[in-house]
CHARMM internal coordinates of N, CA and C (Angstrom, degrees):
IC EDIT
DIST 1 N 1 CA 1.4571
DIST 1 CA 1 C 1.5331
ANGL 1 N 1 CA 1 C 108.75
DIST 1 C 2 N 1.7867
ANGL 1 CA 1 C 2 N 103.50
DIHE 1 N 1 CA 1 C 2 N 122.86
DIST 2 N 2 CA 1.6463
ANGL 1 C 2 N 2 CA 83.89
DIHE 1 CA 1 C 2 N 2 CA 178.21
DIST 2 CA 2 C 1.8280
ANGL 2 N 2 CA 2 C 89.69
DIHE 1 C 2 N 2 CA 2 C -128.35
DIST 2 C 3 N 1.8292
ANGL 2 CA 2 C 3 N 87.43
DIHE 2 N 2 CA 2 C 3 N 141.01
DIST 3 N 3 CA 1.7259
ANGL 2 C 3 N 3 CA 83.09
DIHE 2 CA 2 C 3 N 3 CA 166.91
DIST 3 CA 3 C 1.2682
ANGL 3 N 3 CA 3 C 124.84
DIHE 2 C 3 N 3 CA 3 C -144.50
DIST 3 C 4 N 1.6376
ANGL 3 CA 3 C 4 N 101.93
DIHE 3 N 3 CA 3 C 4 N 129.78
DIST 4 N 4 CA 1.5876
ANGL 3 C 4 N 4 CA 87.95
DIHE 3 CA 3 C 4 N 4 CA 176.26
DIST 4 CA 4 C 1.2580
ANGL 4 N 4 CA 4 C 137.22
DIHE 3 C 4 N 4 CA 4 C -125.38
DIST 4 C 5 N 1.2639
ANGL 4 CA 4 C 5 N 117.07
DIHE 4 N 4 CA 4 C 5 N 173.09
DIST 5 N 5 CA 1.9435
ANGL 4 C 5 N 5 CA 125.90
DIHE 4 CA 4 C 5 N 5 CA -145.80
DIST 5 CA 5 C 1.5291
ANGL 5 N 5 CA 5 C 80.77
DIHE 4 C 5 N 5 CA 5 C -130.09
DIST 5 C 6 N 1.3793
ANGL 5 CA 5 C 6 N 96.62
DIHE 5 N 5 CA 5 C 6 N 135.50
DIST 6 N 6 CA 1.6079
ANGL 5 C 6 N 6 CA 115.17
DIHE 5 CA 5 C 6 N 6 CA 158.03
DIST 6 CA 6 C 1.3148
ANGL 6 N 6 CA 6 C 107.05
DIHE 5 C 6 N 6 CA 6 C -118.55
DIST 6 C 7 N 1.5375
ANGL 6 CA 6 C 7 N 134.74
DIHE 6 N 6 CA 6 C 7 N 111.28
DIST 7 N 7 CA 1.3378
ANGL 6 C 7 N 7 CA 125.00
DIHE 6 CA 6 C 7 N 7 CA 159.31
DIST 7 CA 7 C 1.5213
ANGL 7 N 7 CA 7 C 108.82
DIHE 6 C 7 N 7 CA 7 C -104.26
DIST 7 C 8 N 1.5679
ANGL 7 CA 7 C 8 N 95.42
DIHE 7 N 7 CA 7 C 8 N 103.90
DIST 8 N 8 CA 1.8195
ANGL 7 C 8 N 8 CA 104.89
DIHE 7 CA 7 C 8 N 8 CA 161.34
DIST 8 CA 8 C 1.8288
ANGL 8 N 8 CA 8 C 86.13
DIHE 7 C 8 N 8 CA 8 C 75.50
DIST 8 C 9 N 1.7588
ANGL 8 CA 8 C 9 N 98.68
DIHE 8 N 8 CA 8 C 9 N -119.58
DIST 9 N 9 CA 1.5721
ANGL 8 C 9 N 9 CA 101.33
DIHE 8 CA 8 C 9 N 9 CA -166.28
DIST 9 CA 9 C 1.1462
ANGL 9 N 9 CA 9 C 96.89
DIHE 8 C 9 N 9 CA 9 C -114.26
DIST 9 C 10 N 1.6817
ANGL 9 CA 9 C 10 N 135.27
DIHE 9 N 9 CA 9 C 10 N 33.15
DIST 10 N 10 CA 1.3478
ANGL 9 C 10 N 10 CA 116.55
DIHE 9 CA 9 C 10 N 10 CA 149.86
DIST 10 CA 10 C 1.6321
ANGL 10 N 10 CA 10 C 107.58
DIHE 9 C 10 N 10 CA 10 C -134.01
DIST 10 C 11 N 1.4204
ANGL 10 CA 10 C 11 N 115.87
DIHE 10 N 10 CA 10 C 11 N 139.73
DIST 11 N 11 CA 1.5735
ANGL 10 C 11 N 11 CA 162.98
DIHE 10 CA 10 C 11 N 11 CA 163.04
DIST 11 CA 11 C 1.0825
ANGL 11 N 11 CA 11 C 118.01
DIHE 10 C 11 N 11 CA 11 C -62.58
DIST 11 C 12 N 1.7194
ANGL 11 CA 11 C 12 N 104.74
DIHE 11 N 11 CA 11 C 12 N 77.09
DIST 12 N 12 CA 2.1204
ANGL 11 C 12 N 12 CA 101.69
DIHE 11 CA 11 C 12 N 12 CA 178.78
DIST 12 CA 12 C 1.5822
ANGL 12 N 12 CA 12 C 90.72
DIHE 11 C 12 N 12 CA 12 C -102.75
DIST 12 C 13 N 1.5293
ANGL 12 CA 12 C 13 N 92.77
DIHE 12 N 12 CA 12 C 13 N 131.87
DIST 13 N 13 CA 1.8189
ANGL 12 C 13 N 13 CA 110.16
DIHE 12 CA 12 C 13 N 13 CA 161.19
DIST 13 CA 13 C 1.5003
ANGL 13 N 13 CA 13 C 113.61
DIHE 12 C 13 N 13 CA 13 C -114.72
DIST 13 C 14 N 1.1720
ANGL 13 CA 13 C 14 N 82.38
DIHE 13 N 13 CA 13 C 14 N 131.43
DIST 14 N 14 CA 1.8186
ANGL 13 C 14 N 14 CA 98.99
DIHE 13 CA 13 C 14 N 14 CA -179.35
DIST 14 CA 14 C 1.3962
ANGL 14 N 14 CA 14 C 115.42
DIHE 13 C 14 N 14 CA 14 C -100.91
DIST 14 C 15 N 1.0808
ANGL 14 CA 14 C 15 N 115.38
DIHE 14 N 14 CA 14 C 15 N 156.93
DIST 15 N 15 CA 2.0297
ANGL 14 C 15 N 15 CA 97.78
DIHE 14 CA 14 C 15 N 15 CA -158.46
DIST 15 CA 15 C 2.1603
ANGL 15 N 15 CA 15 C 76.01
DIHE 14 C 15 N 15 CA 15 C -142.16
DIST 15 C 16 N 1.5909
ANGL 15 CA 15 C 16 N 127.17
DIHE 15 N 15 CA 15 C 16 N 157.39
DIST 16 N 16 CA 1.0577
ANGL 15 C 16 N 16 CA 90.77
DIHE 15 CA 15 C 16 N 16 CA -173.21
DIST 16 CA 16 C 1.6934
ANGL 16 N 16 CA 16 C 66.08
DIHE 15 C 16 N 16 CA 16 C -164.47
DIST 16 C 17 N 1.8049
ANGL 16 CA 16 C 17 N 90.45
DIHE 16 N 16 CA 16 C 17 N 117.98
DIST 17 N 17 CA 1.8553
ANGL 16 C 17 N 17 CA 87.92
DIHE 16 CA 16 C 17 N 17 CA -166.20
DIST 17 CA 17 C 1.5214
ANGL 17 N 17 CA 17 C 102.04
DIHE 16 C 17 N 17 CA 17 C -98.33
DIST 17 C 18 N 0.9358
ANGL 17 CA 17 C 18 N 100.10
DIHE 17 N 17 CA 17 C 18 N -160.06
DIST 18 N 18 CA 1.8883
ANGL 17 C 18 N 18 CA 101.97
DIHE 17 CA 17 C 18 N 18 CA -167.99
DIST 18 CA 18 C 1.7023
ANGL 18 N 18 CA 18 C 93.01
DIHE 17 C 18 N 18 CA 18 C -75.01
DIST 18 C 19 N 1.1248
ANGL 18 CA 18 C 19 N 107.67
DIHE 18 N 18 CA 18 C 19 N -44.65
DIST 19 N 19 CA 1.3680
ANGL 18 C 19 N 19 CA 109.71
DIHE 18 CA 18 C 19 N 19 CA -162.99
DIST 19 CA 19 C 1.6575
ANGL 19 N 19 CA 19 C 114.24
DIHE 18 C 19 N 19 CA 19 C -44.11
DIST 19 C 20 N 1.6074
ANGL 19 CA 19 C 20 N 106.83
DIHE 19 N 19 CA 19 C 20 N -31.97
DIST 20 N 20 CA 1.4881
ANGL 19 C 20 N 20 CA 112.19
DIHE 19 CA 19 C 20 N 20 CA -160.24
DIST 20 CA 20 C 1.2393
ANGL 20 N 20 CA 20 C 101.86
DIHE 19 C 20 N 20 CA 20 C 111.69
DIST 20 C 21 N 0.8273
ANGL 20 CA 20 C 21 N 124.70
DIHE 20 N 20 CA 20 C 21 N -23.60
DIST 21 N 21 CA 2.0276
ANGL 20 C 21 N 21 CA 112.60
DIHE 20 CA 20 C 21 N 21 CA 172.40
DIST 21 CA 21 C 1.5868
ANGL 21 N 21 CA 21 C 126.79
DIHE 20 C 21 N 21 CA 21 C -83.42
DIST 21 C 22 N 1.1415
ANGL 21 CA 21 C 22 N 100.78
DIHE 21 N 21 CA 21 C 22 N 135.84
DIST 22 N 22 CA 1.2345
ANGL 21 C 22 N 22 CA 121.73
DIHE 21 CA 21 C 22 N 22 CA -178.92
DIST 22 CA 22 C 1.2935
ANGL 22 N 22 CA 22 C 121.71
DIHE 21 C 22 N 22 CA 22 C -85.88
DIST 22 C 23 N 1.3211
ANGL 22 CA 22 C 23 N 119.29
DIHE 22 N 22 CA 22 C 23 N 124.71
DIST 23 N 23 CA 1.6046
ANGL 22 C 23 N 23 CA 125.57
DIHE 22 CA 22 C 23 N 23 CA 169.81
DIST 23 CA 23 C 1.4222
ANGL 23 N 23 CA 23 C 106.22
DIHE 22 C 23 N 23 CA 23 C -120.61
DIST 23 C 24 N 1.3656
ANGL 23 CA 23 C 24 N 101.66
DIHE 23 N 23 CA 23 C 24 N 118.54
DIST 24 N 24 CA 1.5866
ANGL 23 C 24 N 24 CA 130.01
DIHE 23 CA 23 C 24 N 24 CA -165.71
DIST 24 CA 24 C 1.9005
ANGL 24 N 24 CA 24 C 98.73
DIHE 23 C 24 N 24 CA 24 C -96.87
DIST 24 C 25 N 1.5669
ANGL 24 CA 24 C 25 N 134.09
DIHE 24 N 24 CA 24 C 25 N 100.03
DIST 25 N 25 CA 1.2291
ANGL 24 C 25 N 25 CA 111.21
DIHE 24 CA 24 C 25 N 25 CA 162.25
DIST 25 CA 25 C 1.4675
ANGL 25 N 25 CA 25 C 102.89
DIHE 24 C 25 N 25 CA 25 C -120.09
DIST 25 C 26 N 1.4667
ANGL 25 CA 25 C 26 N 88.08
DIHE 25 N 25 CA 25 C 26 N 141.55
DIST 26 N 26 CA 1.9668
ANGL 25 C 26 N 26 CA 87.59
DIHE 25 CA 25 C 26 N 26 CA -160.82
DIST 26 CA 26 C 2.0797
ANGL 26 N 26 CA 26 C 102.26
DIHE 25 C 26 N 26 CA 26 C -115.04
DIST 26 C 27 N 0.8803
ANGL 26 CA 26 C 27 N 127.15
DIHE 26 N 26 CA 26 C 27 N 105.63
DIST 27 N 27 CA 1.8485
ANGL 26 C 27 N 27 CA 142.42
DIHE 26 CA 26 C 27 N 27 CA -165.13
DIST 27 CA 27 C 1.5664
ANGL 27 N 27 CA 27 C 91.42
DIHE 26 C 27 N 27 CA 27 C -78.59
DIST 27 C 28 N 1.7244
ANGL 27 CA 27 C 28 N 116.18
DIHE 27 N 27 CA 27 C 28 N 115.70
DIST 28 N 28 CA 1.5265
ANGL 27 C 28 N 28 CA 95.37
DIHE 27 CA 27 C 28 N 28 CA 148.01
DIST 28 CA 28 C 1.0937
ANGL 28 N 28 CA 28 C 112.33
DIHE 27 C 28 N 28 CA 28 C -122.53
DIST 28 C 29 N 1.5960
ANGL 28 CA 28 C 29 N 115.54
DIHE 28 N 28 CA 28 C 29 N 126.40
DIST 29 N 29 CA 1.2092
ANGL 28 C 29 N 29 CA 158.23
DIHE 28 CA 28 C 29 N 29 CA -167.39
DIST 29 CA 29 C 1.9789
ANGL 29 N 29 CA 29 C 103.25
DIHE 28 C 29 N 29 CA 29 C -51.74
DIST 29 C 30 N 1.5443
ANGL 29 CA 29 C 30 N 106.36
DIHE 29 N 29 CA 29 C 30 N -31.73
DIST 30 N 30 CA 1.5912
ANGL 29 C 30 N 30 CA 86.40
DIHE 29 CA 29 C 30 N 30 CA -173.30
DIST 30 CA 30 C 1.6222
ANGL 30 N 30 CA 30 C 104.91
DIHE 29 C 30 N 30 CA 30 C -96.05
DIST 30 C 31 N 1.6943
ANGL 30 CA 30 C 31 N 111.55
DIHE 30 N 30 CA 30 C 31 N -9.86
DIST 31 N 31 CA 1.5858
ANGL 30 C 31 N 31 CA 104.87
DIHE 30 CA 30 C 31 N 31 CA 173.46
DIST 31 CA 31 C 1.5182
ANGL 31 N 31 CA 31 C 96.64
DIHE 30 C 31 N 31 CA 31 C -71.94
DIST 31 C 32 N 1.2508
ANGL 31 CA 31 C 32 N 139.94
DIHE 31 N 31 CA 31 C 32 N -1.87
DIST 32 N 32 CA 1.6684
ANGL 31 C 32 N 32 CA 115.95
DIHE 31 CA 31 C 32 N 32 CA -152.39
DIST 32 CA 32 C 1.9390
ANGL 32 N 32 CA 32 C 87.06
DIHE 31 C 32 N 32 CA 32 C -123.09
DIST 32 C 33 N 1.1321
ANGL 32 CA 32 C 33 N 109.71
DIHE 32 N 32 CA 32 C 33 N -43.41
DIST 33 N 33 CA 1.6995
ANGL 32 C 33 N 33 CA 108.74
DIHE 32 CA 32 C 33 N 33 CA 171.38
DIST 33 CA 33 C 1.8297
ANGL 33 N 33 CA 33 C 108.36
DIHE 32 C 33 N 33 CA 33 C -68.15
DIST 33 C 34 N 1.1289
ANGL 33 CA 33 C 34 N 123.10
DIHE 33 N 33 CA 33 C 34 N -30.11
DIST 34 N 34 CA 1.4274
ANGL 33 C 34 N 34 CA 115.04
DIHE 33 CA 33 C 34 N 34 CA 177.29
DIST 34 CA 34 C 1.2554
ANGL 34 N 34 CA 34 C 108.79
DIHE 33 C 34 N 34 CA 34 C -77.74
DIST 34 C 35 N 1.0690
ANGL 34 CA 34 C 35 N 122.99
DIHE 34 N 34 CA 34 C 35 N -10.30
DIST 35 N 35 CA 2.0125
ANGL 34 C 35 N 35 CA 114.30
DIHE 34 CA 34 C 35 N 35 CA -175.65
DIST 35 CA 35 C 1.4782
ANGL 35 N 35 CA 35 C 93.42
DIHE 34 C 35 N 35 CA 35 C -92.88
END
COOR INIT
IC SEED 1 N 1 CA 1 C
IC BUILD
């Protein structure tokens, strides 16, 4: 199951393995447009 949330200008992905664990990678959008 993958799901993702955009709040405003940041991008959390949730990765959600068989096991039950969660991998949280969260993008913010104004460090990656300001460089």
């Amino acid at each position: 199951i993958v799901k993702n949330f955009c709040d405003r200008e940041k991008i959390s992905i949730k990765i959600d393995t068989q096991k039950g664990e969660g991998t949280t990678i969260s993008l913010d959008l104004r460090n990656i447009l300001h460089k």
